[in-house]
VEXSE-267388 format. One record per residue (C-alpha): residue in three letters; x, z, y. Coordinates in pm, whole numbers, plus 50000, padded with zeros to 5 digits. Layout:
<pts>
- ALA:X:Z:Y
...
</pts>
This chain:
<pts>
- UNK:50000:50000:50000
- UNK:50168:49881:50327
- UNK:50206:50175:50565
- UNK:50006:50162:50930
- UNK:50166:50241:51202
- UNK:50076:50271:51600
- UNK:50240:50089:51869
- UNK:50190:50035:52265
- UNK:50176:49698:52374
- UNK:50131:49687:52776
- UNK:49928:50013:52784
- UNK:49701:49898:52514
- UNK:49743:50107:52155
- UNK:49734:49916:51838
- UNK:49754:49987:51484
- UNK:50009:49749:51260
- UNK:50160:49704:50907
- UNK:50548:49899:50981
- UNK:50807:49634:50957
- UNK:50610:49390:51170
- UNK:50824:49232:51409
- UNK:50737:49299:51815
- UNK:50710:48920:51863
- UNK:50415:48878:51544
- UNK:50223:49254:51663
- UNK:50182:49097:52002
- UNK:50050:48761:51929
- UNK:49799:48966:51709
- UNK:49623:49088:52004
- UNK:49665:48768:52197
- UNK:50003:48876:52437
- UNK:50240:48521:52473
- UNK:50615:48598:52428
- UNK:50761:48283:52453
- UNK:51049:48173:52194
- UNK:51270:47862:52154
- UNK:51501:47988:51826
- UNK:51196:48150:51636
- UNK:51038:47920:51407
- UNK:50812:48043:51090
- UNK:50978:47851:50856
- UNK:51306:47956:50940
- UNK:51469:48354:50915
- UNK:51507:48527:51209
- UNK:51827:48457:51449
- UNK:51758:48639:51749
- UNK:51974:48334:51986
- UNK:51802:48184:52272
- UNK:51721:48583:52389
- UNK:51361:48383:52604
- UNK:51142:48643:52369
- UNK:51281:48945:52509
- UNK:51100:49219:52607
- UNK:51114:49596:52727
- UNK:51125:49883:52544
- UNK:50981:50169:52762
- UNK:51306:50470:52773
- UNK:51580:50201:52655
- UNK:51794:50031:52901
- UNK:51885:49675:52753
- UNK:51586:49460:52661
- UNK:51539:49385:52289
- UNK:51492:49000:52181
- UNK:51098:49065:52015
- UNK:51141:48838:51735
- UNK:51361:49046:51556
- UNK:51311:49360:51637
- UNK:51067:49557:51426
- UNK:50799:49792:51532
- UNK:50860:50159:51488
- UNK:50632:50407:51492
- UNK:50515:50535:51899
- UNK:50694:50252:52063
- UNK:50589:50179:52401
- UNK:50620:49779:52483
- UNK:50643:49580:52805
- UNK:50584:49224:52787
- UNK:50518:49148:53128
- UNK:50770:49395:53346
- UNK:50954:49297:53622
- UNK:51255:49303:53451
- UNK:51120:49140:53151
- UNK:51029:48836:53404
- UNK:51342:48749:53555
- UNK:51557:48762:53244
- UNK:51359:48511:53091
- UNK:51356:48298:53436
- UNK:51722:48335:53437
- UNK:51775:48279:53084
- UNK:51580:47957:53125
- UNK:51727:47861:53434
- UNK:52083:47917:53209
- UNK:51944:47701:52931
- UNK:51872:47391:53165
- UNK:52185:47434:53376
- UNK:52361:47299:53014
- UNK:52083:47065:52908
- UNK:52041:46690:53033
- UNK:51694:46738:53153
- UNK:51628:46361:53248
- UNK:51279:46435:53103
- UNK:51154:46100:53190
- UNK:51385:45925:52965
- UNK:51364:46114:52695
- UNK:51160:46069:52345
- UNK:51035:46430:52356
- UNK:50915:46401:52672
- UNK:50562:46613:52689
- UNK:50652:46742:52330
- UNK:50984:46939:52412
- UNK:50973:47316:52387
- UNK:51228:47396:52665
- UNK:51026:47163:52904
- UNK:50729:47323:52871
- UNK:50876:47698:52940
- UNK:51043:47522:53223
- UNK:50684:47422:53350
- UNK:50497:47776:53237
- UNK:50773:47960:53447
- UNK:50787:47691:53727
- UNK:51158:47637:53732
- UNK:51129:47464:54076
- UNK:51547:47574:54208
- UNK:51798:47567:53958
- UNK:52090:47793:54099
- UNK:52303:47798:53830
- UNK:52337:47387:53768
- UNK:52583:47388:54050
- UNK:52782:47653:53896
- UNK:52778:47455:53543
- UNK:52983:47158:53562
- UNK:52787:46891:53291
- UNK:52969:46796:53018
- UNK:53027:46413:52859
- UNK:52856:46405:52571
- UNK:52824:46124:52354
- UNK:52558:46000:52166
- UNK:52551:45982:51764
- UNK:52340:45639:51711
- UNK:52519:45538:51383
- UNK:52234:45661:51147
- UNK:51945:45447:51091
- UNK:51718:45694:51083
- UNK:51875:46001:51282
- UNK:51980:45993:51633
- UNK:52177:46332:51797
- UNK:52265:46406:52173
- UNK:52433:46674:52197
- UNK:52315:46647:52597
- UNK:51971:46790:52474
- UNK:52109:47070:52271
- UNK:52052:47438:52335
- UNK:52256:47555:52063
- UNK:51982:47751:51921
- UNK:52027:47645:51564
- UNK:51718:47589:51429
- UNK:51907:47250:51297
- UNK:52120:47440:51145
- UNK:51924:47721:51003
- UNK:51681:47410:50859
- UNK:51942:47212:50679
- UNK:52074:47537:50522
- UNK:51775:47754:50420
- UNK:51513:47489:50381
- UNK:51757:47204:50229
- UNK:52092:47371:50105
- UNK:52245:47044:50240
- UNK:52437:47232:50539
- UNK:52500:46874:50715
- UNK:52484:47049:51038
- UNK:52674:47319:51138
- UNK:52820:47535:51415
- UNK:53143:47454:51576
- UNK:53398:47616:51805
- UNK:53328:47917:52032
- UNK:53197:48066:52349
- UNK:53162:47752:52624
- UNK:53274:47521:52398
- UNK:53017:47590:52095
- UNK:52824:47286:51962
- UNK:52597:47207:51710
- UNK:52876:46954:51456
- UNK:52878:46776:51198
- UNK:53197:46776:50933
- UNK:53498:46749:51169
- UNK:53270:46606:51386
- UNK:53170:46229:51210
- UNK:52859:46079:51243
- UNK:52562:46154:51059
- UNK:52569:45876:50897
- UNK:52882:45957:50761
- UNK:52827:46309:50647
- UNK:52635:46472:50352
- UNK:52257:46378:50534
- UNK:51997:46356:50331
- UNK:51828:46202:50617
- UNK:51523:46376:50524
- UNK:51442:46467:50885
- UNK:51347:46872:50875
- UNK:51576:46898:51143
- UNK:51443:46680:51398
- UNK:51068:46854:51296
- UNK:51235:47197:51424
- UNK:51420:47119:51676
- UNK:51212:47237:52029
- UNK:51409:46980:52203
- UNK:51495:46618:52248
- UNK:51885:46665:52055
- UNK:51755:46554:51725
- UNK:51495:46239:51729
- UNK:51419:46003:51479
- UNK:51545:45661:51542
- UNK:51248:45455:51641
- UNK:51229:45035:51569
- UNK:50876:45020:51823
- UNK:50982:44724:52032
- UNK:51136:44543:51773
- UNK:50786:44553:51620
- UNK:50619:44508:51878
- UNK:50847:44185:51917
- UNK:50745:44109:51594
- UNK:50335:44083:51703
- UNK:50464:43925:51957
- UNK:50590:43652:51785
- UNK:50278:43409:51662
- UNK:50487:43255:51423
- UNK:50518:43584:51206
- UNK:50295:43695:51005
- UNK:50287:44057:51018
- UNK:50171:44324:50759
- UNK:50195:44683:50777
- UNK:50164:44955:50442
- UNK:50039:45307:50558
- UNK:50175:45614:50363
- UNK:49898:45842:50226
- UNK:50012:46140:50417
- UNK:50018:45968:50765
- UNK:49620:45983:50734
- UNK:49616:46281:50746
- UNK:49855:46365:51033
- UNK:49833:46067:51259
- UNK:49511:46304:51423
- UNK:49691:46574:51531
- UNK:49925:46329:51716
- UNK:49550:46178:51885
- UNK:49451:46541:51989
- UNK:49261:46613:51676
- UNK:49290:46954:51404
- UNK:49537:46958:51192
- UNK:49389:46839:50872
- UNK:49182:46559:51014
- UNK:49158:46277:50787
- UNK:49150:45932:51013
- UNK:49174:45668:50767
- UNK:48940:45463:50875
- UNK:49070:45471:51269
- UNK:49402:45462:51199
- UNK:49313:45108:51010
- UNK:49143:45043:51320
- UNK:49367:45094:51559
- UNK:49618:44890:51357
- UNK:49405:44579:51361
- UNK:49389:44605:51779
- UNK:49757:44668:51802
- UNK:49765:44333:51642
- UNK:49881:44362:51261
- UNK:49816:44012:51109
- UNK:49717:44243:50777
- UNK:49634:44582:50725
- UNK:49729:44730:50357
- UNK:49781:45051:50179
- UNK:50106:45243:50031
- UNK:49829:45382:49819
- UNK:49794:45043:49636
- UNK:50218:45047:49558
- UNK:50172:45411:49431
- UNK:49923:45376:49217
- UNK:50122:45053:49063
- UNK:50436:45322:49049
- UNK:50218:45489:48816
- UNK:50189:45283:48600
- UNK:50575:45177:48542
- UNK:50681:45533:48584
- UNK:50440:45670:48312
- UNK:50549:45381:48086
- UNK:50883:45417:48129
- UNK:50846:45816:48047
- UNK:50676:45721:47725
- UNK:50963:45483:47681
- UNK:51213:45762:47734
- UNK:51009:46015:47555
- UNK:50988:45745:47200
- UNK:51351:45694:47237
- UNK:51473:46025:47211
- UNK:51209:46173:46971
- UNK:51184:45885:46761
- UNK:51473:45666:46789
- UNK:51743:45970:46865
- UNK:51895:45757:47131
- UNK:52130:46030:47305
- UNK:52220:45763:47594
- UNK:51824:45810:47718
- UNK:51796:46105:47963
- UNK:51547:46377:47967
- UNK:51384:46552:48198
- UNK:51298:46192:48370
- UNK:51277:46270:48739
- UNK:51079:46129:48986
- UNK:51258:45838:49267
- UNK:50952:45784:49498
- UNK:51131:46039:49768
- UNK:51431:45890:49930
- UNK:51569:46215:50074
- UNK:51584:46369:49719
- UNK:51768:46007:49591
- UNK:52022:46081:49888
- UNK:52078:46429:49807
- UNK:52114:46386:49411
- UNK:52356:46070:49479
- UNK:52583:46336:49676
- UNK:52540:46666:49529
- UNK:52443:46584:49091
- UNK:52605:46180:49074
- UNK:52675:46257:48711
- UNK:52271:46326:48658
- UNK:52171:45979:48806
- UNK:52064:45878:48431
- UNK:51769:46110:48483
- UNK:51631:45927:48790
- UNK:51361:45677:48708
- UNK:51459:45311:48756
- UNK:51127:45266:49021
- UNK:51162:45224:49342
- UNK:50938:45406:49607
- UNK:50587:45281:49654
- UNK:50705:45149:50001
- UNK:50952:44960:49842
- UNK:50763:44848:49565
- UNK:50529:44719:49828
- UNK:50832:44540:50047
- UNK:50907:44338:49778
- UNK:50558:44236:49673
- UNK:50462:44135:50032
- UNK:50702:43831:50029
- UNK:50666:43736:49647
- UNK:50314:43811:49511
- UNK:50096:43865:49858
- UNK:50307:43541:50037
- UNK:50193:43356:49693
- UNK:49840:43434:49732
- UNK:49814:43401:50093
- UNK:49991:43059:50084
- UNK:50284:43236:50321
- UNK:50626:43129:50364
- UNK:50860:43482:50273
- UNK:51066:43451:50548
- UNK:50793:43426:50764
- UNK:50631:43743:50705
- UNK:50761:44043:50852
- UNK:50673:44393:50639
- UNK:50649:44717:50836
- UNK:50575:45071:50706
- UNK:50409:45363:50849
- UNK:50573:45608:50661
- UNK:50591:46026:50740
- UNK:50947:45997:50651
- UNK:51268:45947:50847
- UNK:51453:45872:50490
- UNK:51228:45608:50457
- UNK:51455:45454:50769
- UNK:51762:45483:50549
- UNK:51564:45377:50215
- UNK:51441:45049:50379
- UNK:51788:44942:50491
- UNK:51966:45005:50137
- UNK:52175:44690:50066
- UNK:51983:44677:49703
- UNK:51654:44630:49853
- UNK:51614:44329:49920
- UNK:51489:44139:49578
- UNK:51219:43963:49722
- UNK:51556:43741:49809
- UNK:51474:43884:50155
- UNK:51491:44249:50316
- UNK:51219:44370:50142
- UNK:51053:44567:50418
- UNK:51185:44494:50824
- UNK:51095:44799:51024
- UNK:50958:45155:50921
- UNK:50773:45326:51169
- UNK:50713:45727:51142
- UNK:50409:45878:51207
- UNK:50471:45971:51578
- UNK:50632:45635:51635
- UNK:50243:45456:51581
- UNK:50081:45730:51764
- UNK:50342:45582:52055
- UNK:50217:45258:52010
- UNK:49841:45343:51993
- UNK:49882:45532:52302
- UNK:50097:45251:52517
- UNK:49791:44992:52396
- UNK:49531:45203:52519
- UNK:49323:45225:52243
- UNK:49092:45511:52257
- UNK:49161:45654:51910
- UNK:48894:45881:51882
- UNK:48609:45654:51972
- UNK:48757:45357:51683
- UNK:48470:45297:51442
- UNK:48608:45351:51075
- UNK:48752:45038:50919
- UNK:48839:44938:50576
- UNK:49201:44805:50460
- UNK:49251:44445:50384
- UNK:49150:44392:49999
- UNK:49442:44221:49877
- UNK:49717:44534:49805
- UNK:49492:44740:50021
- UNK:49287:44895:49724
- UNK:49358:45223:49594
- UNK:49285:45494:49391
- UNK:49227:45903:49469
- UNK:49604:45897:49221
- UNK:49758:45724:49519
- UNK:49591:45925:49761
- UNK:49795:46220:49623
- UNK:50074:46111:49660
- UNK:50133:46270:50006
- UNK:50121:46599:49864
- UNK:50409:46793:49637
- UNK:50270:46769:49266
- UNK:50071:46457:49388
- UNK:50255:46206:49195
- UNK:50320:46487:48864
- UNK:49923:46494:48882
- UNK:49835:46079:48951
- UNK:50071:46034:48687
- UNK:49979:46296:48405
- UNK:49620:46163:48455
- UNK:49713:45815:48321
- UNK:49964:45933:48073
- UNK:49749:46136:47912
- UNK:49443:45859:47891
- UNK:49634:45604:47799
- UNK:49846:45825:47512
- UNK:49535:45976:47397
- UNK:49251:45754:47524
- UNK:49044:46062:47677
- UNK:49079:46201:48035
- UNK:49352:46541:48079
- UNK:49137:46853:48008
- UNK:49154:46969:48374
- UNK:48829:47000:48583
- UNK:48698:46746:48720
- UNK:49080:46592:48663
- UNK:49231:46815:48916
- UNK:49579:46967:48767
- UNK:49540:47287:48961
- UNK:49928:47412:48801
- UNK:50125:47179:49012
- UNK:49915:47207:49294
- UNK:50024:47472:49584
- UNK:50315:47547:49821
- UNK:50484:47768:49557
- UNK:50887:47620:49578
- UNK:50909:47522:49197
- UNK:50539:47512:48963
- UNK:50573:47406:48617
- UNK:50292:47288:48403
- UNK:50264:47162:48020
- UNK:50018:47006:47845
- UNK:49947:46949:47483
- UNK:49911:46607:47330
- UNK:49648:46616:47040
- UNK:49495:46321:46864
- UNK:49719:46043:47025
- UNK:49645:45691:46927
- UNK:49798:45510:46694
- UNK:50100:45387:46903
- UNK:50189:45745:47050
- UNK:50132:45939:46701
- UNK:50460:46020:46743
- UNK:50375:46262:47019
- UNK:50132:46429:46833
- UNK:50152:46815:46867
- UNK:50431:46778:47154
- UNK:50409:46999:47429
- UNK:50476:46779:47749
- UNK:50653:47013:47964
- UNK:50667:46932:48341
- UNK:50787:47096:48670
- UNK:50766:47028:49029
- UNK:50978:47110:49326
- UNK:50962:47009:49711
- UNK:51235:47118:49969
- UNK:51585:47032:49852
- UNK:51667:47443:49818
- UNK:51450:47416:49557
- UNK:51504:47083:49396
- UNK:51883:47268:49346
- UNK:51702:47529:49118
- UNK:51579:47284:48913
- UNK:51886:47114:48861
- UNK:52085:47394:48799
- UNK:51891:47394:48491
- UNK:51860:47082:48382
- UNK:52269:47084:48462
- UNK:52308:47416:48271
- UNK:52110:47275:47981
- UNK:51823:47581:47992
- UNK:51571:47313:48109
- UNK:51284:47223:47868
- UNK:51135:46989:48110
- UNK:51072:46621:47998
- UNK:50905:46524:48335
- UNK:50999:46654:48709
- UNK:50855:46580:49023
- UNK:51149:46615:49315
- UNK:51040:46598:49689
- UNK:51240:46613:49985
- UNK:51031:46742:50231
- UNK:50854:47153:50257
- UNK:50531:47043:50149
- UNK:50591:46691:49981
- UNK:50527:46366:50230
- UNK:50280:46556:50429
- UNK:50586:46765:50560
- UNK:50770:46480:50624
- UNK:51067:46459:50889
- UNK:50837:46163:51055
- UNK:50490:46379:51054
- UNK:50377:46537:51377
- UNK:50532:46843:51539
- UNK:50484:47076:51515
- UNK:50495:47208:51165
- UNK:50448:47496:51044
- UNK:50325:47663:50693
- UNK:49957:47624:50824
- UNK:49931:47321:50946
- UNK:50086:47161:50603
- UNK:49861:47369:50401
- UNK:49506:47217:50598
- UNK:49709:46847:50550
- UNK:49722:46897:50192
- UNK:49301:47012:50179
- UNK:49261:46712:50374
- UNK:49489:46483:50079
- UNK:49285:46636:49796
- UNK:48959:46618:50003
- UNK:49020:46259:50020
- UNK:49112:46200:49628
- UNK:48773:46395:49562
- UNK:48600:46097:49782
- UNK:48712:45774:49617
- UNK:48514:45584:49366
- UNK:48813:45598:49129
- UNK:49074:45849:49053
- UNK:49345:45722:48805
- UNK:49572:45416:48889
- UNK:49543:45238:48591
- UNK:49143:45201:48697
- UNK:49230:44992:49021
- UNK:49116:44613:48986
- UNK:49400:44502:49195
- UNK:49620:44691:48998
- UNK:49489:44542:48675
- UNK:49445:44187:48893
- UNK:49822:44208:49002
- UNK:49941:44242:48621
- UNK:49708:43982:48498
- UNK:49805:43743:48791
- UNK:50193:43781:48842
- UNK:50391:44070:48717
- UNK:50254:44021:48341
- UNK:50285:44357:48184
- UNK:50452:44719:48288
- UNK:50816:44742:48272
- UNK:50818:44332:48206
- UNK:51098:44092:48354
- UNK:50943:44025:48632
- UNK:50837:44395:48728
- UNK:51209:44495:48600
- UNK:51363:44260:48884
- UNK:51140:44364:49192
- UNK:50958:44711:49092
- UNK:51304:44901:48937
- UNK:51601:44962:49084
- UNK:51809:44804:48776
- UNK:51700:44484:48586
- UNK:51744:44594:48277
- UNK:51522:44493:47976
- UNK:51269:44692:47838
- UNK:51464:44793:47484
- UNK:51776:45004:47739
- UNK:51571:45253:47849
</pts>
């Protein structure tokens, strides 16, 4: 039983839990204490010292997000005193910072410029005591741009990359005046252990870390009337593109957000949903692939736990922390690649398009998917399979410089061809989404009956928990998959890279009994992405994820291998799963069938 306590909190007497931090017992009863360090998903660093506030009897004022409440304390928020250290603290903050607001990406969403307006910073006395350093500009990533200009050194970057992604790209360098936020002896990102995953850019409060964005050269692209251009929109962007509109977190806008794609001038709207449900279907074969060639044909050069390759943050990290485990990735590529490559084969086919005519863009919540799309291997449509990958915020940028009202947009419907999709796609966009499309046609086509889960939700690998495992029994199998009969399919999912290390640690150590993992990058899965709106916080990606599986309880059909134009697409072109022609622009390796 957690122990009461009472407190005073600008003359008014409150009751709290003991151990509750000044900074959480005063938002409780509504009392502001501004932060710039202090983020939830982060531990407590006590840095930028803007919280501070006065203990009544001490002399030096105590930063309130990590200080804890003790019994009888007596709090000023609002003193004097309290006042002007945070002015001046402020003031010190922007005498350091390149505050050319109007130039910079976060403008209206930057943390420090909105203290700067709540306090009305209007002289700034210390500037001229500050001479500005010459900072350059680290452009060299294609997906991550850092100015040290912008940086306040509270090291939230830092703190992310370490506690949330055990990556530790980012660092702290060098001492007092000449402190900065570094990477290893100071190369570019692009040149460092980054994941390019993009958690740092979703904490940072200020314009230092930004995604790289590729608007004008898409909006070049409409432009250009002898393009034809087609966009894919990730499942979890429709259900964070709102709060970038002024909507709730949680909002679904599906229907708008394919509205307001058509007026920006998209020559074809489609669905990532379509590609991931197709990514079903070769993943799941190739895991009963894997699974018949080490239980039946003892093959010891097939790896097992097969792990999941939709998320291209987890790819990167794997590729630099676990190379010699590379055998346990599946061959697939991501749903947005799979899609790349099928806009300028199979959709330029049916549409009667020249390839290099059409020009693919993503909407993707992902700043990996940056780095993904400009991997020298993509590109086996004989073309780069997708152009330009837009995040999240960057098409809220574009919606808003068009003018299009997004909240008045009457609901529209994707284009049909590779715009269909099933609730199993939908899911995707959530951590355990693809573990649960997947086991739902694994299980119906091993057995021929739906997984014994209500109403097909897999409720063990759904949840925010760091790691969930979940196994199933396979009973009855048809005749082709007898050989599974009475196997226990054990599986396991883990989002955030901290905890994607857990599970390899065991697969490495050799105590793992999985035979099917589901790795995601991101705190959350895709709905946490580094390209989703900001900002985040446990909260807001729990009401994103009741807004993924709200949407997968809406659509006609819930398992992949039910969607016509997945079924249409086979019958049509690619032939059969894991085929030649699927091997060559669906896998990352063309490799025949028999090698898995």
């Amino acid at each position: 039983m957690t122990t009461k306590i009472k407190i005073t909190i600008n003359d008014l007497e409150v009751e709290i839990d003991q151990g509750t931090s000044i900074l959480n017992a005063a938002r409780d009863i509504g009392v502001i204490i501004p932060t710039l360090c202090y983020h939830k998903d982060l531990c407590v660093a006590g840095n930028c010292r803007v919280c501070v506030v006065e203990l009544v009897g001490q002399k030096k004022l105590s930063a309130a997000c990590a200080t804890p409440c003790e019994e009888g304390m007596n709090i000023l928020t609002n003193s004097f005193k309290v006042r002007n250290s945070r002015k001046h603290i402020i003031e010190l903050l922007l005498s350091e910072h390149n505050a050319d607001c109007t130039r910079c990406y976060k403008n209206g969403n930057c943390e420090l410029q909105k203290l700067a307006s709540d306090f009305k910073i209007m002289t700034q006395d210390f500037i001229r005591l500050v001479p500005f350093k010459n900072y350059t500009i680290d452009h060299f990533s294609p997906s991550i741009i850092k100015d040290d200009s912008k940086c306040i050194r509270c090291q939230r970057c830092v703190r992310t990359c370490e506690e949330i992604q055990g990556v530790n790209a980012l660092t702290v360098a060098y001492k007092g005046d000449q402190m900065k936020i570094s990477t290893f002896f100071e190369k570019p990102m692009n040149d460092v252990i980054c994941t390019n995953c993009g958690q740092c850019i979703n904490h940072c409060p200020t314009g230092a870390l930004v995604e790289k964005n590729y608007i004008e050269e898409v909006w070049d692209a409409i432009a250009d009337k002898s393009c034809h251009v087609v966009i894919q929109t990730a499942p979890a962007v429709r259900v964070g593109l709102g709060e970038e509109m002024g909507l709730e977190p949680g909002t679904r806008v599906t229907g708008k957000m394919v509205a307001a794609l058509r007026r920006l001038g998209f020559d074809a709207v489609l669905d990532t949903d379509f590609s991931a449900d197709l990514t079903i279907i070769e993943e799941g074969s190739e895991l009963m692939v894997r699974l018949k060639k080490v239980l039946v044909d003892h093959d010891s050069d097939i790896k097992l736990p097969m792990a999941t390759s939709c998320s291209p943050g987890w790819i990167k990290y794997i590729e630099h922390m676990y190379p010699d485990c590379l055998g346990h990735l599946s061959t697939c590529k991501s749903p947005q690649q799979m899609f790349g490559a099928l806009a300028k084969t199979y959709y330029a086919k049916v549409r009667n398009l020249k390839p290099e005519k059409i020009v693919s863009v993503s909407v993707m919540p992902c700043t990996a998917k940056k780095f993904e799309a400009n991997r020298p291997e993509m590109h086996d449509s004989g073309y780069r399979d997708v152009d330009y990958v837009l995040t999240t915020r960057e098409l809220a940028i574009m919606i808003k410089q068009a003018g299009i009202d997004f909240q008045k947009l009457i609901d529209e419907p994707f284009d049909r061809l590779m715009g269909e999709s099933t609730g199993a796609g939908v899911i995707f966009g959530a951590t355990g989404g693809v573990m649960e499309a997947a086991l739902r046609t694994v299980y119906e086509l091993v057995t021929g009956r739906e997984i014994p889960f209500d109403n097909l939700n897999v409720t063990p690998v759904r949840g925010m928990d760091g790691v969930k495992e979940c196994s199933i029994r396979i009973e009855n199998p048809l005749e082709e998959w007898e050989f599974l009969e009475g196997v226990e399919l054990k599986c396991a999912v883990a989002h955030g890279l901290i905890n994607a290390k857990k599970v390899m640690d065991r697969i490495v150590s050799g105590t793992s009994e999985y035979h099917f993992v589901e790795f995601m990058a991101c705190p959350g899965g895709c709905l946490g992405g580094g390209g989703q709106p900001i900002p985040t916080s446990p909260e807001i990606r729990q009401k994103r994820a009741e807004a993924i599986y709200a949407e997968d309880q809406g659509m006609p059909l819930r398992k992949s291998h039910l969607n016509p134009e997945i079924l249409k697409i086979y019958a049509d072109f690619l032939s059969k799963p894991l085929g030649e022609k699927s091997h060559q622009l669906l896998h990352t390796q063309y490799i025949r069938r028999e090698r898995f």
